[in-house]
N, C-alpha and C positions, 0 to 999 in steps of 0.2 A: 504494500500500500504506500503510495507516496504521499509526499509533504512537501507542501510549498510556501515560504513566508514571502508577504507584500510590504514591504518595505515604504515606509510614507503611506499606510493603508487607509487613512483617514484624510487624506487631502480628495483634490476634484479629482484627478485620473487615479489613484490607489483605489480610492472607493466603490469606483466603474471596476476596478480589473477584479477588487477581491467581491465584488455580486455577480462577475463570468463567472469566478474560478470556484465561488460557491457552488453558484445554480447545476456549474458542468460536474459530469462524473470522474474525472480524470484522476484528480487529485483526494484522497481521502482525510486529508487533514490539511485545513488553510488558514494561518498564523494572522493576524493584523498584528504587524508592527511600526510601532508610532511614540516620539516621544510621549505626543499626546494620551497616556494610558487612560484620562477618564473619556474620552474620545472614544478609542478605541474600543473601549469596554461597550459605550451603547451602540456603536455600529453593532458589536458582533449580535448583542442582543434582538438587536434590530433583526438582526437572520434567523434569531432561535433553532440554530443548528448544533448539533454535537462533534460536527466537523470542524465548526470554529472557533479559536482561540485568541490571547493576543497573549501582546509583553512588548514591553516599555525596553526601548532603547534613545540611544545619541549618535545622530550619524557622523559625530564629527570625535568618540572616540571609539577607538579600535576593537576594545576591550567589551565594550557595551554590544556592537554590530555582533563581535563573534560571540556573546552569549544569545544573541536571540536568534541567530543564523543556526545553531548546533542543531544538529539532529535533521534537518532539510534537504530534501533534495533536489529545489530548484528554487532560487533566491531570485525574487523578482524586485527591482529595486525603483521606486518613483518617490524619490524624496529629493527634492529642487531647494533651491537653485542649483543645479548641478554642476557649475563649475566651482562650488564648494564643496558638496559632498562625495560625489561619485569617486573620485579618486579613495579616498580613504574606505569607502565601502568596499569599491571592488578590490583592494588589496588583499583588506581582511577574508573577504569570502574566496578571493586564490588561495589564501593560506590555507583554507578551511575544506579545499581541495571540492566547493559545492558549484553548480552550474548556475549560469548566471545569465540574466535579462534585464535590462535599461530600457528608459525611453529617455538617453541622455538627447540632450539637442543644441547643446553648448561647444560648438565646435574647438573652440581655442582646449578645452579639458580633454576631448574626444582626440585631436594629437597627442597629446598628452598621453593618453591612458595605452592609445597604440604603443604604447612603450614596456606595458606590461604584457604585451603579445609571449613573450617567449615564459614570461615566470605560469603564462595559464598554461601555453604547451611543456612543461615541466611538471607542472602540475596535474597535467590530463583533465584541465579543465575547459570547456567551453563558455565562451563570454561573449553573448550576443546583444550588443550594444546599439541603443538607439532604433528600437523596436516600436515604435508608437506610430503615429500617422505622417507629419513630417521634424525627423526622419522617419523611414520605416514602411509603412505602406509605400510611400512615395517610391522608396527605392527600387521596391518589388514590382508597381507599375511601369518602372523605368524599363525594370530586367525583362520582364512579362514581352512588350513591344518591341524590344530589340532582338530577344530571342525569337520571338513565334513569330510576329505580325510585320516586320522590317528587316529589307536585305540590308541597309549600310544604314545606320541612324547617326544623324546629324545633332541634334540639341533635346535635352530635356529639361522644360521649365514649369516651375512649381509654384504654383498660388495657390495659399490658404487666408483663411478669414472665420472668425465666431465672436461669439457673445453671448449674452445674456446668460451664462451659468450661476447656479444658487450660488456656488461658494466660489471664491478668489481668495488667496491668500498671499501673502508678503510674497514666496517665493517665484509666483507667475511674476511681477512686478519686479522683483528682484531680475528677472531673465529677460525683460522689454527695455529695462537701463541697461543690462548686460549687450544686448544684442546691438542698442545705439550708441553704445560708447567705444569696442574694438572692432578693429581691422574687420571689412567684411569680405571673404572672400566667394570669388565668382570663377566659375573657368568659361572662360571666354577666347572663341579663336586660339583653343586648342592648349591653352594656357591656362596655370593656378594665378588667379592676379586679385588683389584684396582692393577694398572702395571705403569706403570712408560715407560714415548716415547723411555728416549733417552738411557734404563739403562737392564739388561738384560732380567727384566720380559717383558716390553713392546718388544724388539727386537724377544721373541721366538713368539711373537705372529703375525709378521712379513712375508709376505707369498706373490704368485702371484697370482691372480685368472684371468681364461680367460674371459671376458665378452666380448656377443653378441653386434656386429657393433664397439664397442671399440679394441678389442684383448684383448692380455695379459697385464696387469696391474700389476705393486705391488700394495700393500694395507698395511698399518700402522691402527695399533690399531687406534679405533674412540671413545673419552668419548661422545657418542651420549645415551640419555635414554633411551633405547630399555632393556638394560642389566639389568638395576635398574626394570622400571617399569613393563615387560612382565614374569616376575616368578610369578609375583603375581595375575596373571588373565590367565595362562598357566603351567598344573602342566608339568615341564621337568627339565633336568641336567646344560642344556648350552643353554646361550646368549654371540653370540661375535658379533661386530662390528667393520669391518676393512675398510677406504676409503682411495682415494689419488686422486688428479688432474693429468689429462694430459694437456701436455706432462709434460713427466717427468722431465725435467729439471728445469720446469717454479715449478711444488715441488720442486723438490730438491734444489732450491733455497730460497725459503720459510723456508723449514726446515732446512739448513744451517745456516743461519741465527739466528734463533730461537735458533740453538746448540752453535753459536757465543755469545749467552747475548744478542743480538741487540734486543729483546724484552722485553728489562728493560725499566720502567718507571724512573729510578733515572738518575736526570740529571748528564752531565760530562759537564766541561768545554772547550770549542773549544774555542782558541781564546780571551780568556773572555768571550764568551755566554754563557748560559747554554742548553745545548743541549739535549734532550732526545734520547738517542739511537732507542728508542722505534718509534718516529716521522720517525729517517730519515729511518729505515727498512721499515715502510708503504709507504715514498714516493717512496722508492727504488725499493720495488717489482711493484708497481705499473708502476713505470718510465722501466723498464725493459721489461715488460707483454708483449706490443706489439712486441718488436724484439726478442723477445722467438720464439714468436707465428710463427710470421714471416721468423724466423731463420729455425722452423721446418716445413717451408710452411703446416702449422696445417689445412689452411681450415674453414667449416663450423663446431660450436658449436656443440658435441655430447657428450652422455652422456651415463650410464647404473645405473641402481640398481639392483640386484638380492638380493633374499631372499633363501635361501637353510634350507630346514625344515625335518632334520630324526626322523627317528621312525618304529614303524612296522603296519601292516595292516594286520588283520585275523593272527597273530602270525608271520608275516615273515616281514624283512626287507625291508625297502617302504623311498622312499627320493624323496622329489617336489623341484624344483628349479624352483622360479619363476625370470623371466627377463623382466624388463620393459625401455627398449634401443629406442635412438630414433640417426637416422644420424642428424638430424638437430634442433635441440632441447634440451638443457642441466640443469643448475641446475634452470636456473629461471621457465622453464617450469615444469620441473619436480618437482619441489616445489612450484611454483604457482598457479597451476591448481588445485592439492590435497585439498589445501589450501582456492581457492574459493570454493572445493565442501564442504569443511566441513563448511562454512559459509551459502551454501543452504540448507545442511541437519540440522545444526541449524535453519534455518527458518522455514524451514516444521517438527520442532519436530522431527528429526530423529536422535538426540542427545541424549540420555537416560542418565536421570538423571541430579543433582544439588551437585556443587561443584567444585572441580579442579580437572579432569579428565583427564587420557590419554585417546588415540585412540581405544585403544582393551577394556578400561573398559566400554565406551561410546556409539561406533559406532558398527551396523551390519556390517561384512563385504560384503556380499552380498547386503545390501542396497546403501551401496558405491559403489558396482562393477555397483551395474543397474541404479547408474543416469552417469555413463560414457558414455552409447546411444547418451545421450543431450549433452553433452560436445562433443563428437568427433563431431554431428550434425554440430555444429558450425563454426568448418573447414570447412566440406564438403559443408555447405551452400556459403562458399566464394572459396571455389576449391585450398584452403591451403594443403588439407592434412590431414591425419588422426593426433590428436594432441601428441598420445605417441607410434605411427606408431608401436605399436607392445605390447601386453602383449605375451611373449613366456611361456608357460608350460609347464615343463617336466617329468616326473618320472623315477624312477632307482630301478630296481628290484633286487633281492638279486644275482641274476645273472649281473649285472652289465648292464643289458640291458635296452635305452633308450627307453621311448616312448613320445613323443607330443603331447600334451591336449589344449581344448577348455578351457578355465579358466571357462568360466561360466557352466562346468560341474558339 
């Protein structure tokens, strides 16, 4: 019988993955782990299962991770900001010689952690990193298109967008100052080349895209690893990555901010206190969030991802745009679910290989797409709903003409 702990189980996406990994059979014991233990303790009650459990850890010490990791067979890790923790996690759990799943999405830590590549293959461990929607899904529609549906592929570019989720917490906020403050990088024209949010290279890269059940969106350069990791298991020219939150104001407040400095760590003094700028922009957006939301009578939590993949087919010009949009479901589900399947196809060996892997080096995509059957099952079995109410597929022929596809063609 296996055991799996969800690491950050009490945040928006931990929460999503440990209600798959309940609902599913796979697993017969599933941990929430979270500093938060009175958190924790009412999710699990929340499920009144004798599968679930929790315990109190800190992901920021060593000692704490490998007491609630023990005994585990697949350690799934969604506890953000992760260019704080995930290093110190996944150390501990190579030590601990357990397999492992991220929905890291913090590129600058994700070089990084590639550095632990050889201590997981010493260890005989697998560490499939950045398993969520993007990264993660994204990479598998990358792999999916190039492999089956395109003789020579040219570019794959990724626009996401969501909103309205019940809960946000510091560390979503923590990773939108993250992603507008370093180096953003793009491959472009066959090159790794980095852009900058607030300064002209990042601005030309600045655009709207229309997504299915959301509309029109802008979208801002994304330092998401799709760019770094996918040239290298995908021979093509371009990787871009552009997202943003709706509504747009509830961004543009965010990134105002971040253009203001308010996401300095270096205290000033108020008063005589010492104040970090950085503090009062977290409680600020956060204290805001609701009368945005409110302000823009927003509604129910929705989201999109699309994947837009060119190239040609039999010598002519061929473009798949995948969209995976849901009305009532946004980033916790959309990076939840991905997230609990890459911790079942770690169970059932459907992770290829040992080391620190991404998505497209590790996973079929096709073995991905056929355990989504079971996952949507799990709706329908309680008359929820399908759970990503939609993979739309499209193509674009050199005539410009659309056509709509069965994804699992």
């Amino acid at each position: 019988m296996a055991k799996v702990i969800v690491l950050g189980g009490c945040g928006a996406v931990g929460r999503v993955a440990v209600k798959t990994l309940v609902e599913h059979t796979e697993f017969s014991q599933v941990v929430i782990g979270d500093y938060d233990i009175a958190g924790a303790n009412a999710l699990a009650a929340h499920f009144d299962s004798p599968k679930v459990s929790t315990v109190q850890f800190d992901a920021l010490q060593p000692e704490s991770v490998r007491r609630a990791i023990q005994g585990c067979d697949v350690a799934l890790n969604c506890v953000g900001p992760f260019y704080m923790t995930v290093k110190p996690i996944l150390t501990t759990v190579l030590a601990a010689g357990i397999n492992y799943v991220d929905v890291c999405d913090d590129v600058d830590v994700t070089l990084d952690i590639f550095k632990l590549d050889s201590t997981a293959k010493q260890n005989g461990v697998a560490a499939l990193i950045g398993m969520g929607n993007s990264p993660g899904v994204t990479n598998l529609l990358g792999k999916l298109a190039a492999e089956n549906y395109l003789d020579e592929t040219k570019a794959v570019d990724i626009y996401h967008t969501h909103g309205g989720e019940p809960v946000e917490g510091k560390g979503v906020i923590e990773h939108r100052f993250h992603c507008m403050s370093i180096d953003i990088p793009m491959y472009l024209d066959g090159e790794l080349k980095y852009v900058k949010y607030f300064e002209e290279s990042g601005m030309a890269l600045r655009t709207t895209f229309d997504f299915p059940i959301v509309g029109k969106a802008p979208v801002y350069p994304y330092p998401h690893p799709e760019q770094v990791t996918m040239p290298n298991y995908i021979q093509l020219k371009q990787v871009t990555n552009r997202g943003s939150v709706v509504p747009d104001a509830y961004y543009d407040l965010i990134r105002d901010l971040c253009k203001l400095g308010l996401n300095s760590k270096e205290p000033v003094q108020v008063d005589g206190q010492a104040i970090r700028p950085y503090d009062f922009a977290l409680a600020y957006v956060l204290h805001e969030r609701p009368r945005i939301l409110a302000q823009a009578n927003f509604g129910a939590q929705r989201g999109c991802m699309s994947v837009v993949v060119t190239g040609k087919r039999r010598g002519k010009y061929k473009q798949y745009r995948f969209h995976m949009a849901s009305a009532s479901q946004a980033m916790g589900e959309g990076t939840g679910i991905p997230a609990a399947m890459g911790a079942i196809l770690m169970n059932r060996g459907r992770v290829y290989g040992k080391g620190v892997m991404p998505p497209e080096a590790a996973v079929q995509p096709l073995e991905f797409l056929a355990l989504l059957p079971e996952i949507l099952a799990l709706e329908k079995n309680k008359g929820e709903g399908k759970v990503f109410e939609g993979f739309i597929v499209e193509s674009v022929d050199e005539t410009g003409a659309v056509t709509q596809h069965d994804l699992l063609l």
